[in-house]
C-alpha positions in Angstrom: 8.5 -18.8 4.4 9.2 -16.5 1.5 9.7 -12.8 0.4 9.0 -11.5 -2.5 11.1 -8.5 -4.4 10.0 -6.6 -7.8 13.2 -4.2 -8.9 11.1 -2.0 -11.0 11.1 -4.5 -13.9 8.6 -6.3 -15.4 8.9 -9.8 -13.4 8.4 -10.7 -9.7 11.2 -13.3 -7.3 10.3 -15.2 -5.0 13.1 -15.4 -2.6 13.8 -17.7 0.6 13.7 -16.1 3.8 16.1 -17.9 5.3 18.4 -18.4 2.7 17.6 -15.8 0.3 18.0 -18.1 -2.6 15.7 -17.3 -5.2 12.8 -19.6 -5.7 11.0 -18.8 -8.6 10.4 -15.5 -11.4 6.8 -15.1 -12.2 6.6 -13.6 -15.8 3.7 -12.2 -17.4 3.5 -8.1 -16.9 4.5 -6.4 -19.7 6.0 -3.2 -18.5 7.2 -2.2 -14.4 5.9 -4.0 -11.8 4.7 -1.1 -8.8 3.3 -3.1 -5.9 3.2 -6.4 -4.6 1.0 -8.3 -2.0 0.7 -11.7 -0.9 -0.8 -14.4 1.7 -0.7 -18.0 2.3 -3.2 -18.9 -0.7 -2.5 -15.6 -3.1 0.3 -13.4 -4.8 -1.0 -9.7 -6.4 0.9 -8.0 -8.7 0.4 -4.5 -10.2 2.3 -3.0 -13.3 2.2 0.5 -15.2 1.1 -1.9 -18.0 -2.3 -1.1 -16.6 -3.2 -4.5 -15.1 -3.2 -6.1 -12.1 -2.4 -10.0 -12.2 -3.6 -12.7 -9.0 -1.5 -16.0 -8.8 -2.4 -19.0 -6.4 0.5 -20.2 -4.3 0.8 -23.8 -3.8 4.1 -25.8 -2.9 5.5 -28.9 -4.3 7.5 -30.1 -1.4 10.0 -26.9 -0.2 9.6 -25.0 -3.8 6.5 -22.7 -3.6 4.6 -22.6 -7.2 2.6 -19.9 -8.4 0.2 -20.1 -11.4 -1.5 -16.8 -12.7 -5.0 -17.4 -12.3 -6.5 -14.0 -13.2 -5.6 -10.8 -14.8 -7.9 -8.0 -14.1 -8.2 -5.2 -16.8 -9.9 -2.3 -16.8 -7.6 1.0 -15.5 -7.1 3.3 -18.6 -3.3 3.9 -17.2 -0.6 2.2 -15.4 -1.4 1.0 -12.0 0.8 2.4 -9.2 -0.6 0.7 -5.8 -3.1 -2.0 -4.5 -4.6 -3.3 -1.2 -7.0 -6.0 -0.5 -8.4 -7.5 2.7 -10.7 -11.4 2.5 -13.6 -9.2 0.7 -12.3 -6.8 -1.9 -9.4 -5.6 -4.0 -8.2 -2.1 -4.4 -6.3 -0.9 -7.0 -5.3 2.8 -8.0 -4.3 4.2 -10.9 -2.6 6.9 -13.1 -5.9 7.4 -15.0 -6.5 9.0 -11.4 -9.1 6.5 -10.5 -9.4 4.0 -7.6 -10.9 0.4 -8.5 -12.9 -2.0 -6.0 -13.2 -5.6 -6.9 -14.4 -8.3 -5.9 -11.7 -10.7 -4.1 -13.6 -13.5 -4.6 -14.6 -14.0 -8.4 -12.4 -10.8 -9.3 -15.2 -9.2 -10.9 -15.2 -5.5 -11.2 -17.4 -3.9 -8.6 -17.2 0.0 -8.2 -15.0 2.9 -10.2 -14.1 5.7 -8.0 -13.0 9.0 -9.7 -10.6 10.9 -7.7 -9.8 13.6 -10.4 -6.3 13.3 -8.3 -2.9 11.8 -8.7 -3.2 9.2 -5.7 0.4 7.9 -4.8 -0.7 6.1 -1.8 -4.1 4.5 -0.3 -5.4 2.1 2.5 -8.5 1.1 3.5 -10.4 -0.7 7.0 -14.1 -1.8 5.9 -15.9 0.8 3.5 -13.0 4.2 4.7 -10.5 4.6 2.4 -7.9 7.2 2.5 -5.7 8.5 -0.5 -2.8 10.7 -0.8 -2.6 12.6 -3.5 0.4 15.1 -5.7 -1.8 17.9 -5.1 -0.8 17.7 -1.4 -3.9 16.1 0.0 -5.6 13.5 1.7 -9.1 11.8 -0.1 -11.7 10.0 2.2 -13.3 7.6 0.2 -16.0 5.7 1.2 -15.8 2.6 -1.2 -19.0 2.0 -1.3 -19.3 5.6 -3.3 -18.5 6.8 -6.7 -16.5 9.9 -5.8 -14.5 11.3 -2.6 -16.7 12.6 0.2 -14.1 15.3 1.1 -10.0 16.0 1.3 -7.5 17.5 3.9 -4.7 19.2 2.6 -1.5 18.2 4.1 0.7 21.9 3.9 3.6 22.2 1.7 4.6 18.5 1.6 3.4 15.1 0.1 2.3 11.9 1.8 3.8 9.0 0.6 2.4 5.9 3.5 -0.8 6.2 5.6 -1.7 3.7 7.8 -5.3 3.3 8.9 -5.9 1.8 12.8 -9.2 2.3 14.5 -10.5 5.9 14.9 -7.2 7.4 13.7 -4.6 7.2 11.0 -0.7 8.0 10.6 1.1 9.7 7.4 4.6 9.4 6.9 5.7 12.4 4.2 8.4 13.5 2.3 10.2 15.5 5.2 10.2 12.7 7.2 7.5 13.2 9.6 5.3 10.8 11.1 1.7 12.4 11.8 -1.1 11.3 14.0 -4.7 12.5 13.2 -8.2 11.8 14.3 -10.2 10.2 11.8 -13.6 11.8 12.1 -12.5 15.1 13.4 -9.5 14.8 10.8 -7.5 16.7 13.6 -4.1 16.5 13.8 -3.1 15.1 17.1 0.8 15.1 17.2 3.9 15.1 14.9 6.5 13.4 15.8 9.8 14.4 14.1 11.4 10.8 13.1 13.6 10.6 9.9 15.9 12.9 7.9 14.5 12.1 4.6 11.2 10.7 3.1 9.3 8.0 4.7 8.9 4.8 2.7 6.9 2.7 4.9 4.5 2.1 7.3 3.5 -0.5 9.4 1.8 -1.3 13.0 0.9 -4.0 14.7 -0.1 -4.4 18.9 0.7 -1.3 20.0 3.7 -1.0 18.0 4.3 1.6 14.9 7.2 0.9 12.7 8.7 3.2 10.3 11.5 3.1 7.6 12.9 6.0 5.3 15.4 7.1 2.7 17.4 7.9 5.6 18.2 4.2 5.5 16.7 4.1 9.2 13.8 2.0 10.6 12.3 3.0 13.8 10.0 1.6 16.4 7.4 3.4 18.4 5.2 2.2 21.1 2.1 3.9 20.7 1.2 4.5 24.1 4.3 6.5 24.2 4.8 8.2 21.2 6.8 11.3 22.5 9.5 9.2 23.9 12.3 8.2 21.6 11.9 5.2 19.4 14.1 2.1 19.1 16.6 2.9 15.9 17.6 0.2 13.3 20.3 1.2 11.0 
């Protein structure tokens, strides 16, 4: 198995897990690489050069290859964060807009315009939901051109959302974790968890994990979110 690392250049390792011996360097962006996302047949890259690149993973024996087989074009600005799922391709961008494409032919499909920085996004099925500078959240329904409507967030900035079910979590810059109800878009709890800005978000089986600037990661059991969560340092 493999991870990959981008350190804000413009190339992307492939590293060992077990080892941590580097495996290969994919080359091709021509400016910072932002984002990267991966399964067992592809590899996504996005860059502030404004495109997003797709490489197909194959292994030759223990050595994992990775040839480039598409670069999609079409953001007017550097892209700063992607998702995809079996169906479609998200990618956002400086030029504030969100792009859906296909994940299948890579064909363009849909340009949302936010009319918003977005630093963040995810998505389950046609919902999508952006944070933005302006100290907001954007629901997006991807099948649409424009935002259906936005929650402001108070005085601070979301940085990771993550999407499960009928509700969502935001980690933000004072180091909160916040669960709200998706179509009430009620705030449910807060849950005071790191000392600095949270970086990431992830959950899985009843589990949340979250990590931070604080150079903590934590993990919650969703069931019982006010009780105190296992800490990593």
């Amino acid at each position: 198995s493999c991870g990959i690392n981008a350190e804000y250049g413009n190339t992307v390792k492939v590293f060992c897990i077990s080892t941590l011996a580097c495996k290969c360097v994919l080359t091709g962006h021509s400016d910072s690489v932002t984002r990267v996302l991966f399964n067992k047949k592809h590899l996504l890259s996005t860059s502030l050069d404004k495109s997003i690149r797709v490489y197909h993973a194959c292994e030759e024996g223990s050595v994992p290859r990775y040839s480039c087989e598409h670069v999609l074009l079409g953001h007017e600005a550097g892209v700063t964060h992607a998702d995809m799922d079996d169906d479609v391709i998200l990618s956002a961008s400086l030029d504030r807009t969100i792009r859906v494409w296909c994940a299948s032919f890579y064909n363009p499909v849909r340009v949302i315009h936010c009319d918003r920085d977005i630093l963040h996004f995810t998505f389950d099925g046609n919902m999508v939901i952006a944070s933005t500078e302006q100290k907001e959240l954007l629901f997006v329904d991807r099948t649409k051109q424009v935002p259906s409507h936005s929650l402001p967030t108070g005085d601070v900035i979301v940085d990771y959302i993550w999407l499960y079910g009928s509700r969502f979590i935001t980690g933000d810059r004072s180091g909160l974790l916040k669960e709200w109800d998706l179509p009430s878009g009620t705030l449910l709890r807060i849950l005071h968890c790191h000392l600095a800005p949270v970086t990431c978000i992830q959950a899985n089986r009843g589990t949340i994990i979250s990590s931070s600037v604080d150079t903590t990661v934590k993990i919650w059991h969703l069931a019982k979110l006010e009780s105190e969560p296992t800490v990593l340092n």
